[in-house]
DRENPA-3360 file (N, C-alpha, C; in nm, 2 decimals, always signed):
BEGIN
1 = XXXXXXXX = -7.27/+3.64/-5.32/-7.22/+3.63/-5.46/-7.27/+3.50/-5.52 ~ -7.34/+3.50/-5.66/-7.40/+3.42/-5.71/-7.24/+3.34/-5.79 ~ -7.27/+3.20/-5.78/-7.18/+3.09/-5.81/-7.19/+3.13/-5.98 ~ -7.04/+3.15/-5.98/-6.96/+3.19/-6.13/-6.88/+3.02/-6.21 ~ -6.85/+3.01/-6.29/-6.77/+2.96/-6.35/-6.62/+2.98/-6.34 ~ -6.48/+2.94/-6.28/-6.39/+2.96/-6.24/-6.31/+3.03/-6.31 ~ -6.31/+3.01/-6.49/-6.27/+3.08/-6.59/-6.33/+3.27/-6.53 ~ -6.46/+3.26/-6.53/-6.52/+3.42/-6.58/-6.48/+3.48/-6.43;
9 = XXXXXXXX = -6.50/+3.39/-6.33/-6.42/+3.48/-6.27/-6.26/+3.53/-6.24 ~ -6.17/+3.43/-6.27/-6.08/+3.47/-6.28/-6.09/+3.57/-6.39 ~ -6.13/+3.62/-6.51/-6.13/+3.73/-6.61/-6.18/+3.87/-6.51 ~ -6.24/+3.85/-6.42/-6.30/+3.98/-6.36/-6.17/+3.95/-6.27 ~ -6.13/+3.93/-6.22/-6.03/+3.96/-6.14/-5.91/+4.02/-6.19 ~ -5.88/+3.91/-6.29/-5.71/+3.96/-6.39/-5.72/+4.11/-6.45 ~ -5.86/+4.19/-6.45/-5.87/+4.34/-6.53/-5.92/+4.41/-6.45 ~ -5.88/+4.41/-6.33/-5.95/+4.53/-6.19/-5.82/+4.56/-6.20;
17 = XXXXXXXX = -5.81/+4.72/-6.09/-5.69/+4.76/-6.06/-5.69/+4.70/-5.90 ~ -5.58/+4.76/-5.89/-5.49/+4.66/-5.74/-5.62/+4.71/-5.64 ~ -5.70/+4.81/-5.59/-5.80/+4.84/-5.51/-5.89/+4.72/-5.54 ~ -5.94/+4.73/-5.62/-6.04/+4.65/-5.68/-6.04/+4.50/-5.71 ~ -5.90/+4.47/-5.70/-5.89/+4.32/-5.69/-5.88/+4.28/-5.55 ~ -5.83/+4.38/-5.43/-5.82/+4.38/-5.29/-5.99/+4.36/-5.24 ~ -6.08/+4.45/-5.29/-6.24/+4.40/-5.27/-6.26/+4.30/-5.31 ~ -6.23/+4.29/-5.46/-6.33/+4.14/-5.50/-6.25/+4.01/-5.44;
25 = XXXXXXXX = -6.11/+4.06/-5.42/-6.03/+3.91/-5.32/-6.16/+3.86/-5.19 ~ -6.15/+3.96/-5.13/-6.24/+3.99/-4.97/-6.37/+3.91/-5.03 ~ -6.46/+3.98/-5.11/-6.58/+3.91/-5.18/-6.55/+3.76/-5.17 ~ -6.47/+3.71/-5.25/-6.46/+3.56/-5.26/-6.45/+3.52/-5.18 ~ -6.39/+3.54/-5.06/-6.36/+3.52/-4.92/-6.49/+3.51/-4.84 ~ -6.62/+3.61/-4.88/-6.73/+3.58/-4.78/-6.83/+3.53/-4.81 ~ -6.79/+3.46/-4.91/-6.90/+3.37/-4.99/-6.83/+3.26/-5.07 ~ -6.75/+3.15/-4.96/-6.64/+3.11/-5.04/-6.71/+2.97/-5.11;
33 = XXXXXXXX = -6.76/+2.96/-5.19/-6.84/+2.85/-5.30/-6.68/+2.77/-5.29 ~ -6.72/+2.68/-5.40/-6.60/+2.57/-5.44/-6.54/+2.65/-5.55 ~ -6.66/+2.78/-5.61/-6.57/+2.79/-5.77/-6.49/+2.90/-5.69 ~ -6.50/+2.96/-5.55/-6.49/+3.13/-5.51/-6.32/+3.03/-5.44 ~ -6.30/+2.95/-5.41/-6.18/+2.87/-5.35/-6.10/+2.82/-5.44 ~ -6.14/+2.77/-5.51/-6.07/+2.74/-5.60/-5.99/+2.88/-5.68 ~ -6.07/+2.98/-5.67/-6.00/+3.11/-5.76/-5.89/+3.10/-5.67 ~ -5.91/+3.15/-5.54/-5.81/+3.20/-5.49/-5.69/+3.08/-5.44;
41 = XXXXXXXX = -5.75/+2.96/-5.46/-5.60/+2.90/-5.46/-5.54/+2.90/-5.52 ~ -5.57/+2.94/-5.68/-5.53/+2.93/-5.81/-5.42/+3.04/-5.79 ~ -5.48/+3.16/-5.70/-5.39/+3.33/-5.74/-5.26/+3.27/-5.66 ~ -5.28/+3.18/-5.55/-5.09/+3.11/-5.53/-5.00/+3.10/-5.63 ~ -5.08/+3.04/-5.70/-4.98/+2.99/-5.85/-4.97/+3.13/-5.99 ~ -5.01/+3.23/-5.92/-4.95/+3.33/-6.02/-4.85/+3.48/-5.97 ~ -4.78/+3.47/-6.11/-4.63/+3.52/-6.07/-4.62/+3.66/-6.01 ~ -4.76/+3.74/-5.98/-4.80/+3.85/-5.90/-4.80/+3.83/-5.76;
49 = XXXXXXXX = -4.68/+3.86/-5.68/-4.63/+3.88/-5.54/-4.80/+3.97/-5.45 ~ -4.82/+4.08/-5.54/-4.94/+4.09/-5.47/-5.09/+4.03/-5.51 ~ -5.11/+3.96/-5.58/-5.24/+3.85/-5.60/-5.19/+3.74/-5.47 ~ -5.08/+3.69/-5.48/-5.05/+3.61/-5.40/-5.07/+3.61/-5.24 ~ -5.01/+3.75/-5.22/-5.04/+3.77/-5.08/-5.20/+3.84/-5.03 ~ -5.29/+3.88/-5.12/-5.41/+3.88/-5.09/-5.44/+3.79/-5.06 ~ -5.43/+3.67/-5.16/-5.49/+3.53/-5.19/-5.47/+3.49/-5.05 ~ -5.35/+3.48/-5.00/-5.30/+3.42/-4.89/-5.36/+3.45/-4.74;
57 = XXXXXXXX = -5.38/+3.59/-4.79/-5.46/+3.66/-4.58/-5.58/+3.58/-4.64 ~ -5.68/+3.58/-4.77/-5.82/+3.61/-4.77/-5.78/+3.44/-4.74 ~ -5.74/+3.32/-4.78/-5.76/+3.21/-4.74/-5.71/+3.14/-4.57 ~ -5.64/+3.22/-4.54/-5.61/+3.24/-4.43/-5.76/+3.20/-4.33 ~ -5.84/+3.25/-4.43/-5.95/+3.34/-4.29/-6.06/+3.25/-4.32 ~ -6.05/+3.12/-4.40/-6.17/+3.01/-4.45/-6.10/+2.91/-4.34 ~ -5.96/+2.90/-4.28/-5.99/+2.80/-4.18/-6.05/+2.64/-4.25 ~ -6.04/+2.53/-4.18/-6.06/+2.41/-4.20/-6.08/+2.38/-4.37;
65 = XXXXXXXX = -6.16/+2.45/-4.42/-6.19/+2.38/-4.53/-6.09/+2.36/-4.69 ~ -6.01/+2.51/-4.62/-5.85/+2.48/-4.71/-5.73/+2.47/-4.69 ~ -5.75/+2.40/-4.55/-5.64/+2.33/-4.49/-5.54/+2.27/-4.54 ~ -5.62/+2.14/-4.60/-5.58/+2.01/-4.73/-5.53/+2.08/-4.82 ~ -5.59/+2.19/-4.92/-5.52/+2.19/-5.05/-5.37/+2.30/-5.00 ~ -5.45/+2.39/-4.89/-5.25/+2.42/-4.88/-5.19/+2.37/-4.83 ~ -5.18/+2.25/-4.76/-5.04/+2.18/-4.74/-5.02/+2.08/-4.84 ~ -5.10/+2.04/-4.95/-5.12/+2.00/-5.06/-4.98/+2.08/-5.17;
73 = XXXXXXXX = -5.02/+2.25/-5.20/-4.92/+2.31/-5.23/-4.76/+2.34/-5.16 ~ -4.75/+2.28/-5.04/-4.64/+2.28/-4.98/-4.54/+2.23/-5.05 ~ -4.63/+2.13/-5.17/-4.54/+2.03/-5.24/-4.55/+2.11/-5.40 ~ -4.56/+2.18/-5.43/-4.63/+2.25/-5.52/-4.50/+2.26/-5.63 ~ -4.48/+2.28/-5.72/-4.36/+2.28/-5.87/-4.27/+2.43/-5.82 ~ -4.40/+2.49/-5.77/-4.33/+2.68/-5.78/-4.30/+2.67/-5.70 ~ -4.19/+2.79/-5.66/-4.12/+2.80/-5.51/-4.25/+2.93/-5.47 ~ -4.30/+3.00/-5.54/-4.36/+3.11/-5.49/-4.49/+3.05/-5.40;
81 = XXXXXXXX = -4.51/+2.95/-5.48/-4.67/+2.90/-5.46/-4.65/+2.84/-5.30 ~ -4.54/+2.73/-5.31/-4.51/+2.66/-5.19/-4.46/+2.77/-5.04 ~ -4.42/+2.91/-5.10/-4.38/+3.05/-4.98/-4.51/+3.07/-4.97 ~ -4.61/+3.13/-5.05/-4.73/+3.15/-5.04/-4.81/+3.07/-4.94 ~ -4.85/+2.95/-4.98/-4.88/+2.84/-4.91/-4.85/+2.80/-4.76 ~ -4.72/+2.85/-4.74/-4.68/+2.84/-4.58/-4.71/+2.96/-4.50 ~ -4.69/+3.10/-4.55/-4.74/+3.19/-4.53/-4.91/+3.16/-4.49 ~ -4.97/+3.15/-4.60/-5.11/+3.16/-4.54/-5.19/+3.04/-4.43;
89 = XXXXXXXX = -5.08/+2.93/-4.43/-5.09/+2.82/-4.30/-5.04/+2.90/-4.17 ~ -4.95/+3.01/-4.20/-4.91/+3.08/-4.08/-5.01/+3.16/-4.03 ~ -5.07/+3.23/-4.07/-5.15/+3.32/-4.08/-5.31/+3.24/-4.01 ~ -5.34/+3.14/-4.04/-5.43/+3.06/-4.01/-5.40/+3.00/-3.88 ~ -5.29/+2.99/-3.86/-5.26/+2.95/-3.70/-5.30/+2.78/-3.68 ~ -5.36/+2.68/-3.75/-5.40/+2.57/-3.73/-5.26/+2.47/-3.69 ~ -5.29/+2.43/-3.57/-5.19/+2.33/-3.53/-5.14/+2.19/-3.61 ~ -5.26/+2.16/-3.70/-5.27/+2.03/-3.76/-5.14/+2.04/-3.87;
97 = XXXXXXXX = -5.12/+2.20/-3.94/-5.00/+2.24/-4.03/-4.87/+2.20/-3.98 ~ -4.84/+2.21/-3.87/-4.72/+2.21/-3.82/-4.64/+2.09/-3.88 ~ -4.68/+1.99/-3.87/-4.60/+1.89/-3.93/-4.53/+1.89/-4.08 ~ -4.62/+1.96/-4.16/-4.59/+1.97/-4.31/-4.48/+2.05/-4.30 ~ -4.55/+2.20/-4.21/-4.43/+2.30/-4.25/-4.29/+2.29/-4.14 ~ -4.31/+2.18/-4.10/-4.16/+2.12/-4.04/-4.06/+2.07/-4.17 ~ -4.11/+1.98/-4.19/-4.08/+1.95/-4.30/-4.06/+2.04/-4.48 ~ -4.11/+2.11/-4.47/-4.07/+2.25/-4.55/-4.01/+2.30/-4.51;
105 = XXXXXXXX = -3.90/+2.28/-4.40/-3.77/+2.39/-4.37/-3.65/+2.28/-4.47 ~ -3.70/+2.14/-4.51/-3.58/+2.07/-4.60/-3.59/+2.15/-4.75 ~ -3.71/+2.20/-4.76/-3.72/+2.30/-4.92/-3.60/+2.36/-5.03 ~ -3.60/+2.33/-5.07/-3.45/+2.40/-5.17/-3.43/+2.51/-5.18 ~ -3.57/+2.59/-5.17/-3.56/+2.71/-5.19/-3.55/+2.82/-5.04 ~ -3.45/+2.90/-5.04/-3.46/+3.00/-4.90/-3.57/+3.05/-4.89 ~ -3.64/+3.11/-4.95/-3.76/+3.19/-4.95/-3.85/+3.08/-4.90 ~ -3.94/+2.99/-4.89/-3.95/+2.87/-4.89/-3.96/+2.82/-4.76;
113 = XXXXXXXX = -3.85/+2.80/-4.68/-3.79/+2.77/-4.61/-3.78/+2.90/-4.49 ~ -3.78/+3.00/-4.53/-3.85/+3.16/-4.38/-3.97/+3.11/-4.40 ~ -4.06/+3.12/-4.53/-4.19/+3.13/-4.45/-4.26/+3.02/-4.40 ~ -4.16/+2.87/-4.42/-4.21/+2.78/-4.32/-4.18/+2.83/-4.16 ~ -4.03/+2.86/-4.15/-4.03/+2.94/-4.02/-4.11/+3.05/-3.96 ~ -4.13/+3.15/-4.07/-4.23/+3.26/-4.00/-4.37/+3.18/-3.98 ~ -4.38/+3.09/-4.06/-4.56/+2.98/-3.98/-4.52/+2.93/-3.87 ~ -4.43/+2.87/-3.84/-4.41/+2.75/-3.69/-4.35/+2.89/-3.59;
121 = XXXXXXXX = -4.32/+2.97/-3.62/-4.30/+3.10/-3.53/-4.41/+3.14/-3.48 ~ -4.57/+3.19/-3.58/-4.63/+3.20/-3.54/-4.73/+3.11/-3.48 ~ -4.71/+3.00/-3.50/-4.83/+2.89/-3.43/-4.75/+2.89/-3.30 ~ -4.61/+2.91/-3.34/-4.55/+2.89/-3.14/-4.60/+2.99/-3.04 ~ -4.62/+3.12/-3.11/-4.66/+3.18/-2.99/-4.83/+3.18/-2.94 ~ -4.89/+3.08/-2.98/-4.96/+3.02/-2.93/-4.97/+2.91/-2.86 ~ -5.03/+2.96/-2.73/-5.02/+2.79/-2.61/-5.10/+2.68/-2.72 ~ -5.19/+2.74/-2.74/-5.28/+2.62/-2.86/-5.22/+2.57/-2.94;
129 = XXXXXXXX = -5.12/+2.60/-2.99/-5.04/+2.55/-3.14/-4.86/+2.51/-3.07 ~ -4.84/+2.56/-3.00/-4.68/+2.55/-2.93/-4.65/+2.37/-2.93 ~ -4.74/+2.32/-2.85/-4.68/+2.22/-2.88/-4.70/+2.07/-2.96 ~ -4.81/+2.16/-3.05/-4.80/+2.08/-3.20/-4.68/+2.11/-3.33 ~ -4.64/+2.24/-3.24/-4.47/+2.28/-3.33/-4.40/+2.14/-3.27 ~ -4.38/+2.20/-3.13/-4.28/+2.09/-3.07/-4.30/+1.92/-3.09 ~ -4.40/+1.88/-3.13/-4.43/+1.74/-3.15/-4.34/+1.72/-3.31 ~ -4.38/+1.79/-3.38/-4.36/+1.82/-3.52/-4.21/+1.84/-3.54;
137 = XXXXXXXX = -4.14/+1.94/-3.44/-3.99/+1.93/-3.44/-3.88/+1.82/-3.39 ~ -4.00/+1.75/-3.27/-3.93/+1.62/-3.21/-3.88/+1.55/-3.32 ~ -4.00/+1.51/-3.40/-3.98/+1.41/-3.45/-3.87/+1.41/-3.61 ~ -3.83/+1.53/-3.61/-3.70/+1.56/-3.67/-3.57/+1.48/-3.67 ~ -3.51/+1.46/-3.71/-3.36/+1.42/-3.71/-3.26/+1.56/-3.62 ~ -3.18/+1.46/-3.51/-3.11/+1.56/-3.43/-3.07/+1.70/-3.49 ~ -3.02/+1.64/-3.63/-2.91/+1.82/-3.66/-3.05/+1.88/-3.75 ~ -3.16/+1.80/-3.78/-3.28/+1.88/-3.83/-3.30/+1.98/-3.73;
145 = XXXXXXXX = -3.36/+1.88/-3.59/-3.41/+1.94/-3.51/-3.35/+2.08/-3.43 ~ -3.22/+2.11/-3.48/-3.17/+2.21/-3.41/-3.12/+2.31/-3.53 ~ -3.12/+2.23/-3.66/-3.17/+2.36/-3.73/-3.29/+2.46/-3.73 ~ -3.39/+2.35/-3.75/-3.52/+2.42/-3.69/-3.54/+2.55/-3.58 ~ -3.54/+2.50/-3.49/-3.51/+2.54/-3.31/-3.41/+2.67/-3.38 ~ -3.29/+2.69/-3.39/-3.19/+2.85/-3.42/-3.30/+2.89/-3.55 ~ -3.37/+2.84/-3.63/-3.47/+2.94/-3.71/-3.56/+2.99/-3.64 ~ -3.63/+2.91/-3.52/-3.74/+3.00/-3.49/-3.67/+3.07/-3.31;
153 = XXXXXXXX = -3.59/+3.07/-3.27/-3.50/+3.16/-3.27/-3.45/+3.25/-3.28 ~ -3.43/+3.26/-3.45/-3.37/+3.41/-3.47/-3.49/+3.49/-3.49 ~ -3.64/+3.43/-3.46/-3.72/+3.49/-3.47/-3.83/+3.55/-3.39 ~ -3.82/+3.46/-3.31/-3.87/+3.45/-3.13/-3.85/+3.38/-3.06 ~ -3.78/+3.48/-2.98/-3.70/+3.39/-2.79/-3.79/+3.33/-2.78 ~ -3.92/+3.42/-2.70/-3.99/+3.39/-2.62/-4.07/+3.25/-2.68 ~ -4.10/+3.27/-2.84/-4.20/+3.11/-2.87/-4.11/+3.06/-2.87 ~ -4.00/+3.01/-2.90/-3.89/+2.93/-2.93/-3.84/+2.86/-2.81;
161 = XXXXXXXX = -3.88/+2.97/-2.74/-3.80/+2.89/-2.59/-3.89/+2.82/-2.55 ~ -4.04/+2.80/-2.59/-4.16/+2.76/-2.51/-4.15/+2.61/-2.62 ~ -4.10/+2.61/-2.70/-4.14/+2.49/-2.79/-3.99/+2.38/-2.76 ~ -3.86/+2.44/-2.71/-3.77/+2.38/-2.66/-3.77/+2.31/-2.53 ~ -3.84/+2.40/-2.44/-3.94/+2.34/-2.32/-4.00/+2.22/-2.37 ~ -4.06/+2.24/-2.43/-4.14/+2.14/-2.44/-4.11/+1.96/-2.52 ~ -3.99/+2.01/-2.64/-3.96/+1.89/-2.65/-3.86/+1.80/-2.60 ~ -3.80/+1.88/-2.49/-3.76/+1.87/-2.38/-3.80/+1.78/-2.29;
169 = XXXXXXXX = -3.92/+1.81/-2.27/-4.00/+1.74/-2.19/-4.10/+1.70/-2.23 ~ -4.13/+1.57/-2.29/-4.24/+1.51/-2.36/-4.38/+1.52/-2.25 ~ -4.33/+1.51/-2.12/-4.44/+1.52/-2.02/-4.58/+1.63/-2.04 ~ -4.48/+1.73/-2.05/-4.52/+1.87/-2.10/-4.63/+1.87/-2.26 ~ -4.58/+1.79/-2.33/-4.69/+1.81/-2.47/-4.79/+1.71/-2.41 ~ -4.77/+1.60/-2.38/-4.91/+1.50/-2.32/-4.96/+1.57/-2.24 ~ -4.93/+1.67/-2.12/-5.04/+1.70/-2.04/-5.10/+1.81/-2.19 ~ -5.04/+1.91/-2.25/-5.14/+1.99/-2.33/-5.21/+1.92/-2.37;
177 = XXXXXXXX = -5.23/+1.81/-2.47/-5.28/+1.76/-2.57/-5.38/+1.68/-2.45 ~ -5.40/+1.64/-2.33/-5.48/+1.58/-2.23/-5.56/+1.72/-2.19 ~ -5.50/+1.87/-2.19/-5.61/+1.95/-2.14/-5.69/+1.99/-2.25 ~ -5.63/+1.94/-2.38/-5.72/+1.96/-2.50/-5.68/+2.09/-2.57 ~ -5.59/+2.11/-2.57/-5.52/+2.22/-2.65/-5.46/+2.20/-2.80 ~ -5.52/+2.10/-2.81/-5.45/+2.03/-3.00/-5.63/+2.06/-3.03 ~ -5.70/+2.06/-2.97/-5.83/+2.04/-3.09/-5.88/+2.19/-3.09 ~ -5.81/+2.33/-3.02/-5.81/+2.47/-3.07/-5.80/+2.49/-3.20;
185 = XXXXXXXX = -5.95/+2.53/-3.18/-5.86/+2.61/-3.35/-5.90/+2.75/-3.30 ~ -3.66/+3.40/-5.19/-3.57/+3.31/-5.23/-3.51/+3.28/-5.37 ~ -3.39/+3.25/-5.33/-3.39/+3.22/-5.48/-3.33/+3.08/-5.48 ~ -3.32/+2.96/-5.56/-3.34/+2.85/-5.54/-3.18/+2.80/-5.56 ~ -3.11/+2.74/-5.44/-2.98/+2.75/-5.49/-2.96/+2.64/-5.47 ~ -3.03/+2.56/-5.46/-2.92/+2.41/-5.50/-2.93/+2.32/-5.36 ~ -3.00/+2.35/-5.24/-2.95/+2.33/-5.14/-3.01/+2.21/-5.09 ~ -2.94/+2.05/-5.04/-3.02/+1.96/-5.01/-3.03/+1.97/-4.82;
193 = XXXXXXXX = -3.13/+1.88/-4.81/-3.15/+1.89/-4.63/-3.03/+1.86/-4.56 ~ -2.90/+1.77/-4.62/-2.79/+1.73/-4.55/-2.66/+1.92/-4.60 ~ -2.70/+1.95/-4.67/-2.66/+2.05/-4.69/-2.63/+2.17/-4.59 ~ -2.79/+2.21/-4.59/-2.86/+2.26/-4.47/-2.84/+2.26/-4.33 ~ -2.81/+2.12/-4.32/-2.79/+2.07/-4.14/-2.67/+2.03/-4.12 ~ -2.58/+2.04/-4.27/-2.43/+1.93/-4.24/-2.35/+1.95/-4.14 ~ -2.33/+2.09/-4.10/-2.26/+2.15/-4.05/-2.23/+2.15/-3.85 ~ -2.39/+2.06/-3.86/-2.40/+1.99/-3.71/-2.36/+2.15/-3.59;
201 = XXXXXXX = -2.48/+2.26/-3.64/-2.44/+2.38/-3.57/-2.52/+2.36/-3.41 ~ -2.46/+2.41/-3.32/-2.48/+2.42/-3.20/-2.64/+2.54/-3.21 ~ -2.74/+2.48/-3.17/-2.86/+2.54/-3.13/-2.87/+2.67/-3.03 ~ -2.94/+2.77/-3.07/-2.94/+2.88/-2.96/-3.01/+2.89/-2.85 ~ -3.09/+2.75/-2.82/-3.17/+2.71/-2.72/-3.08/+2.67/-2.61 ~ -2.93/+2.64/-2.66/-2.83/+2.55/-2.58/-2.78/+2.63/-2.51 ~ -2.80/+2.78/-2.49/-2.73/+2.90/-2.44/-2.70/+2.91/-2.27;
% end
């Protein structure tokens, strides 16, 4: 695909039907220019649920080079953009995310706040990414940390238990990170992080 202007191609995108915005998403995707990346980080920030989640697998799949601008949007004005944005760090599997989207489970927004979970769910069931969750969760505040830990949890024993293991035992993340397993590659209610964690709940790791 010959390099467009960001305006003209968003115009060809905004007047296809949903088939055809699903191609030309993929297109941008395999020929990702600066103007072809920039579209699709742009489709984060619009109020179409499915632009969004195309946007989100097809960036998913560029790896390294839009790493920065989505954990950039993690901080983003929109709650959709910032769900979006965690979503497609999930999806990407990159261990280097984990720390942001730790820190996106304080988000105001619920919606927000699962799909930082459904990302650190899925980087945990990776030995490659597990215990760049768990470095990421250590370094949490106690009732953070075990809110966290009952989110990923209700969502997988098996990674959850592997990332409890591990911050458990700090021994256990230094030997990974020494065998070289780190360089692998809602609706908005009001809610503050003391809010969230006040309640000083007993963890399901504690079982």
């Amino acid at each position: 695909m010959a390099p467009k202007d960001v305006a003209r191609l968003w115009e060809e995108l905004r007047h296809r039907d949903p088939e055809e915005k699903i191609d030309w998403i993929r297109q941008l995707a395999k020929d990702p220019t600066p103007d072809a990346v920039e579209v699709l980080l742009d489709a984060l920030e619009q109020e179409s649920w499915f632009l969004r989640d195309q946007a989100a697998h097809a960036l998913a799949s560029l790896g390294e080079i839009v790493l920065g601008p989505l954990v950039e949007r993690l901080d983003s004005g929109l709650w959709y953009t910032r769900a979006a944005a965690a979503a497609a760090l999930g999806r990407m599997g990159a261990p280097e995310s984990a720390p942001a989207l730790a820190a996106t489970l304080r988000d105001p927004n619920r919606t927000v706040r699962d799909a930082a979970w459904d990302a650190l769910s899925a980087l945990s069931r990776s030995d490659l990414a597990a215990h760049s969750v768990a470095d990421a969760i250590a370094a949490l505040p106690e009732r953070a940390r075990r809110f966290a830990l009952d989110g990923l949890y209700a969502r997988d024993d098996q990674a959850a238990d592997r990332v409890a293991a591990l911050i458990a035992d700090p021994a256990l993340r230094a030997a990974a990170e020494r065998a070289g397993l780190a360089q692998a590659a809602g609706d908005d209610d009001g809610l503050s992080w003391l809010d969230v964690v006040g309640n000083d709940p007993e963890p399901r790791s504690a079982r």
